[in-house]
C-alpha positions as CSV (number, residue, x, y, z in Angstrom):
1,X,25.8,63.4,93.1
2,X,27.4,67.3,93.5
3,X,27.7,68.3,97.2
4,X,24.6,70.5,98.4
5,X,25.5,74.0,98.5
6,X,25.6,75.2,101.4
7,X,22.8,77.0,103.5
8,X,22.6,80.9,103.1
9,X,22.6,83.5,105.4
10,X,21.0,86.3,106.4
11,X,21.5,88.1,109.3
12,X,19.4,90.8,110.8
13,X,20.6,93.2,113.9
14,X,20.0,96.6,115.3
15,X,23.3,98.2,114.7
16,X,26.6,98.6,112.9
17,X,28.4,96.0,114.9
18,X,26.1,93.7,116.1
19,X,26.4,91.4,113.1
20,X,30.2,90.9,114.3
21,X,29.8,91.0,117.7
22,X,26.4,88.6,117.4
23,X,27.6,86.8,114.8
24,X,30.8,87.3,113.5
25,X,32.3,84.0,113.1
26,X,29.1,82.2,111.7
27,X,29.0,84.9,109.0
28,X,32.7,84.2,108.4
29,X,32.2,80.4,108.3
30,X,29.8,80.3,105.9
31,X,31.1,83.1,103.2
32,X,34.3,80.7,103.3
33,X,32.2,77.5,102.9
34,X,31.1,79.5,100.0
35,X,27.2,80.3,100.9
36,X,25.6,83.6,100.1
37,X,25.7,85.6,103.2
38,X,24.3,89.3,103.6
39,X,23.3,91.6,106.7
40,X,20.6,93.9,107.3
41,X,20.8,97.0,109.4
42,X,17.6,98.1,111.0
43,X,19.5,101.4,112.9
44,X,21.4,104.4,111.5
45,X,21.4,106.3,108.0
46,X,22.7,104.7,105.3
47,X,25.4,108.1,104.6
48,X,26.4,107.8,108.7
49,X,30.4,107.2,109.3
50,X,29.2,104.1,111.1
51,X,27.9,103.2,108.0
52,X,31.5,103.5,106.3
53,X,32.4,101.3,109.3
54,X,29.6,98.7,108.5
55,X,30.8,98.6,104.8
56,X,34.5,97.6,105.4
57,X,33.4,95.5,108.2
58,X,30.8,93.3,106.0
59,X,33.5,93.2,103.1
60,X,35.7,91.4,105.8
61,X,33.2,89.4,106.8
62,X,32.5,88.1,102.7
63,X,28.8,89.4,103.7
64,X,28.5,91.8,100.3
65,X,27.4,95.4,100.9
66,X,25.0,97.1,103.8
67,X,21.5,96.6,103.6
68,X,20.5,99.6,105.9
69,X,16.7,100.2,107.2
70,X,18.1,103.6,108.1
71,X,16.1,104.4,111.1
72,X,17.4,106.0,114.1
73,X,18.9,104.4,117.2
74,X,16.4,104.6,120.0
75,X,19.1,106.6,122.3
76,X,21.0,108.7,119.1
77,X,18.8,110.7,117.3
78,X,21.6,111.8,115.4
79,X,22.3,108.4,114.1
80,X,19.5,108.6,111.2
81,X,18.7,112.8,110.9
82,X,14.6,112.9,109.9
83,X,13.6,109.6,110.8
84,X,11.8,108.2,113.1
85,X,13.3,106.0,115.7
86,X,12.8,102.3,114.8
87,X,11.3,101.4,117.9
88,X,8.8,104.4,117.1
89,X,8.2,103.5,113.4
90,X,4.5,102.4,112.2
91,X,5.4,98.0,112.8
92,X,3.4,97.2,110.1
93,X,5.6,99.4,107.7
94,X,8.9,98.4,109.3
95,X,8.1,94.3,108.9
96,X,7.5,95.3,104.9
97,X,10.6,97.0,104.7
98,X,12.1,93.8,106.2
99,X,10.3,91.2,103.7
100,X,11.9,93.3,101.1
101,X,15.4,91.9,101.5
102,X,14.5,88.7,102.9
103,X,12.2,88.0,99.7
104,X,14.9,89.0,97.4
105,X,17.9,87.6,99.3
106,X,15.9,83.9,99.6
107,X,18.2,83.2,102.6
108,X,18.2,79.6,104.2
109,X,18.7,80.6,107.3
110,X,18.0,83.9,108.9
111,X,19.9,85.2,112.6
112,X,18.5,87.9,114.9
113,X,18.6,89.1,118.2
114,X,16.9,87.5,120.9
115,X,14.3,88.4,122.9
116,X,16.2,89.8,125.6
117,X,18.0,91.8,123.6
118,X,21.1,90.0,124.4
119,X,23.1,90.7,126.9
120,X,22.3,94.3,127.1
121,X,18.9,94.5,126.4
122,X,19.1,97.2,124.2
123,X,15.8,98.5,123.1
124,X,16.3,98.2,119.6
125,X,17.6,94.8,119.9
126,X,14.6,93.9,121.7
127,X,12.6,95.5,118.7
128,X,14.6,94.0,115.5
129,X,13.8,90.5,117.3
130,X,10.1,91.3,117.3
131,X,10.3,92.5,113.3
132,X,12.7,89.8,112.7
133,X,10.1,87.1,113.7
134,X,7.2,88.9,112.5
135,X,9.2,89.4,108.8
136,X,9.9,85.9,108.4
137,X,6.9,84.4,108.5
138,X,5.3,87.0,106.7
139,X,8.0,86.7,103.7
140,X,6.5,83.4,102.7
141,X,2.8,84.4,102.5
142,X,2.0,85.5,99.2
143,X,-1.1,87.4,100.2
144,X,0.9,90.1,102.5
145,X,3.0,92.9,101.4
146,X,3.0,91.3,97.6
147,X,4.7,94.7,96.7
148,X,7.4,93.5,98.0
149,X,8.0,90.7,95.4
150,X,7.3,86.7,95.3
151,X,6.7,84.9,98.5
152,X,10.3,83.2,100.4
153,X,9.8,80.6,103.3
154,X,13.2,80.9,105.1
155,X,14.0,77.2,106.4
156,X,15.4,78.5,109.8
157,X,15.0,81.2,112.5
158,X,18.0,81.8,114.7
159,X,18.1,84.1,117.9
160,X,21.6,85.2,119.0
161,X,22.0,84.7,122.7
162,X,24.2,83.7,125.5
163,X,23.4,81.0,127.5
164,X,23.9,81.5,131.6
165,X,27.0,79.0,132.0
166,X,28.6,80.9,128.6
167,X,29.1,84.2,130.4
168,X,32.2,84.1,131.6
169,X,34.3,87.1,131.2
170,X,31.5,89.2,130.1
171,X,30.2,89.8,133.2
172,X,32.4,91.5,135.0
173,X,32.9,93.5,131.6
174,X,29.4,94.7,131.1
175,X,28.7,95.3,135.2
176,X,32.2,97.4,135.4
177,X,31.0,99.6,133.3
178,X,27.2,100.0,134.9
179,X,25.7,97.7,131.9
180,X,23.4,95.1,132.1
181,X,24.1,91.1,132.1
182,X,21.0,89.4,130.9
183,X,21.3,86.0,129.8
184,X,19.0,82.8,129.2
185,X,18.7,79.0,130.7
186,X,21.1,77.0,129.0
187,X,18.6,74.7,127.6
188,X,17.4,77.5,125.5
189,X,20.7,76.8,123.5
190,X,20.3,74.8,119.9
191,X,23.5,75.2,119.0
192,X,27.1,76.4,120.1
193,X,29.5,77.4,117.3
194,X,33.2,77.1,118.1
195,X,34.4,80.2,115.4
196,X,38.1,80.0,116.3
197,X,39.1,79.0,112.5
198,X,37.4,82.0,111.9
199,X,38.5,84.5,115.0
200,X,41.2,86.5,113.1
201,X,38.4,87.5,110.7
202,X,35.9,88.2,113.2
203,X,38.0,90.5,115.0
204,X,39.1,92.9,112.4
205,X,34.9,93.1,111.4
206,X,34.7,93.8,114.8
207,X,38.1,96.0,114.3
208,X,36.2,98.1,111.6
209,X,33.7,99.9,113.4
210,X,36.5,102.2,114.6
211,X,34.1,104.8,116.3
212,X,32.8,102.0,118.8
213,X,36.3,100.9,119.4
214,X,36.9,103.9,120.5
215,X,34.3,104.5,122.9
216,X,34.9,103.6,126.7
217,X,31.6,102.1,127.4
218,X,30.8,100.4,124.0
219,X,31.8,96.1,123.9
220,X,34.6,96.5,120.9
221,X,36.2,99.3,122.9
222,X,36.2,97.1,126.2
223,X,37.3,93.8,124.1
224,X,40.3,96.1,122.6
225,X,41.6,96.9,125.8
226,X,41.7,93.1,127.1
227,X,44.5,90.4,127.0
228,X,44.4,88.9,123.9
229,X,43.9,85.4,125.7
230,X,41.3,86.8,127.3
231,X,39.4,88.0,124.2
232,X,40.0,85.4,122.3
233,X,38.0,83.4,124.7
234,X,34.8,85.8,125.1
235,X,34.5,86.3,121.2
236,X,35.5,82.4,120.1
237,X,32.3,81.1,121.2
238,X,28.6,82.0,119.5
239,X,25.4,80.4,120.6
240,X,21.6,80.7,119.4
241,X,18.4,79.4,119.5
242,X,16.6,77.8,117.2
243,X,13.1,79.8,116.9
244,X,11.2,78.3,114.0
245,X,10.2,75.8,113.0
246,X,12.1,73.8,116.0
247,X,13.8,73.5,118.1
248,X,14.9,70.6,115.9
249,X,17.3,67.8,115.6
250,X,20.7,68.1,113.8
251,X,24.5,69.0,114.6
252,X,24.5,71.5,117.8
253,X,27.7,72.6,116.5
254,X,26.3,74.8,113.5
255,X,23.1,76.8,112.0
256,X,21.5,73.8,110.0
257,X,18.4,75.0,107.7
């Protein structure tokens, strides 16, 4: 018998950046495994400069083109020019605009934010959770939004996270700068993905969105300015949570559909 193919992946995240930051080496892994992997955006217009950023980061990534929501960021109105901000938006019409891609993607498995937000707690983090989890389940109901096209059951819900004990580094990163460390119990952890065949990639994604680099406050811009030993060890790492319909059994060491 052929090998299966392996799972595809879809991830979902506030911002241009999050999907490397979040997600990165996951993304990375499976393109090269040879799985169809896409992202979409829930923040910022589709003709933004961050969206430029987005582009060249997915094509490093192997995650095709920018699937952009194109609402605004809940603290840069400027981000998306007419829009509402997403965590304003009518939640019925911003979960159809989400079963959209997820109905004609078909992923296998989908990754979001957690509930936290992530180590930030950034609202629209918080938000693209909510819409996330909401979305999925609605995608494979045939009786809601059928505009949208024929009903997808995605196998496996995955929240980004960090684990207490997984930290490390990060915290005096974030706190220096007057951010916020949130973090969850490590049993809340399903799986723990060493991405270090996969690091080099992840970085330059991460490398891409150029603007964030260059801001003082933002994570790439504080990971750019650290030993690269250092780095290498806060961004080698990803962890999530299995969210539906587990937790379940299989290898902790990667997203299993």
């Amino acid at each position: 018998m052929p090998p299966s193919p392996p799972p595809s992946l879809l991830g979902v995240f506030a911002h241009p950046d999050d999907e490397s930051l979040s997600a990165g080496g996951v993304l990375a892994q499976h393109a090269a495994a040879g799985a169809r992997t896409a992202v979409v955006t829930t923040t910022w217009a589709p003709d933004s400069p961050r969206a430029i950023e987005l582009t060249h980061a997915l094509r490093i990534l192997g995650a095709g083109a920018p699937r952009m929501l194109g609402y605004a960021d809940a603290r840069n109105p400027e981000s998306a020019p007419g829009r509402p901000r997403f965590c304003d938006a009518p939640l019925d019409d911003v979960i159809a605009e989400l079963v959209g891609p997820l109905r004609e993607f078909r992923p296998d498995i989908v990754v979001t934010h957690d509930a936290l937000g992530q180590l930030t707690g950034h609202p629209d983090h918080r938000h693209t959770h909510r819409v996330a989890v909401l979305a999925v389940e609605a995608a494979g109901l045939a009786h809601l939004y059928p505009e949208t096209g024929a009903p997808w059951q995605t196998s496996a819900l995955y929240a980004a996270t960090h684990p207490r004990s997984g930290v490390g580094a990060l915290a005096p990163l974030l706190t220096g700068v007057g951010k916020t460390l949130l973090s969850v119990p490590d049993e809340y952890v399903t799986a723990i993905v060493d991405v270090t065949p996969w690091l080099e990639r992840k970085w330059r994604a991460i490398l891409a969105h150029e603007g964030e680099v260059a801001r003082e406050r933002s994570l790439p811009g504080l990971l750019s300015r650290l030993p690269e030993d250092i780095r290498h060890q806060i961004i080698s790492t990803e962890y999530f949570t299995r969210l539906t319909p587990g937790p379940a059994p299989g290898d902790p060491r990667q997203l299993t559909p």
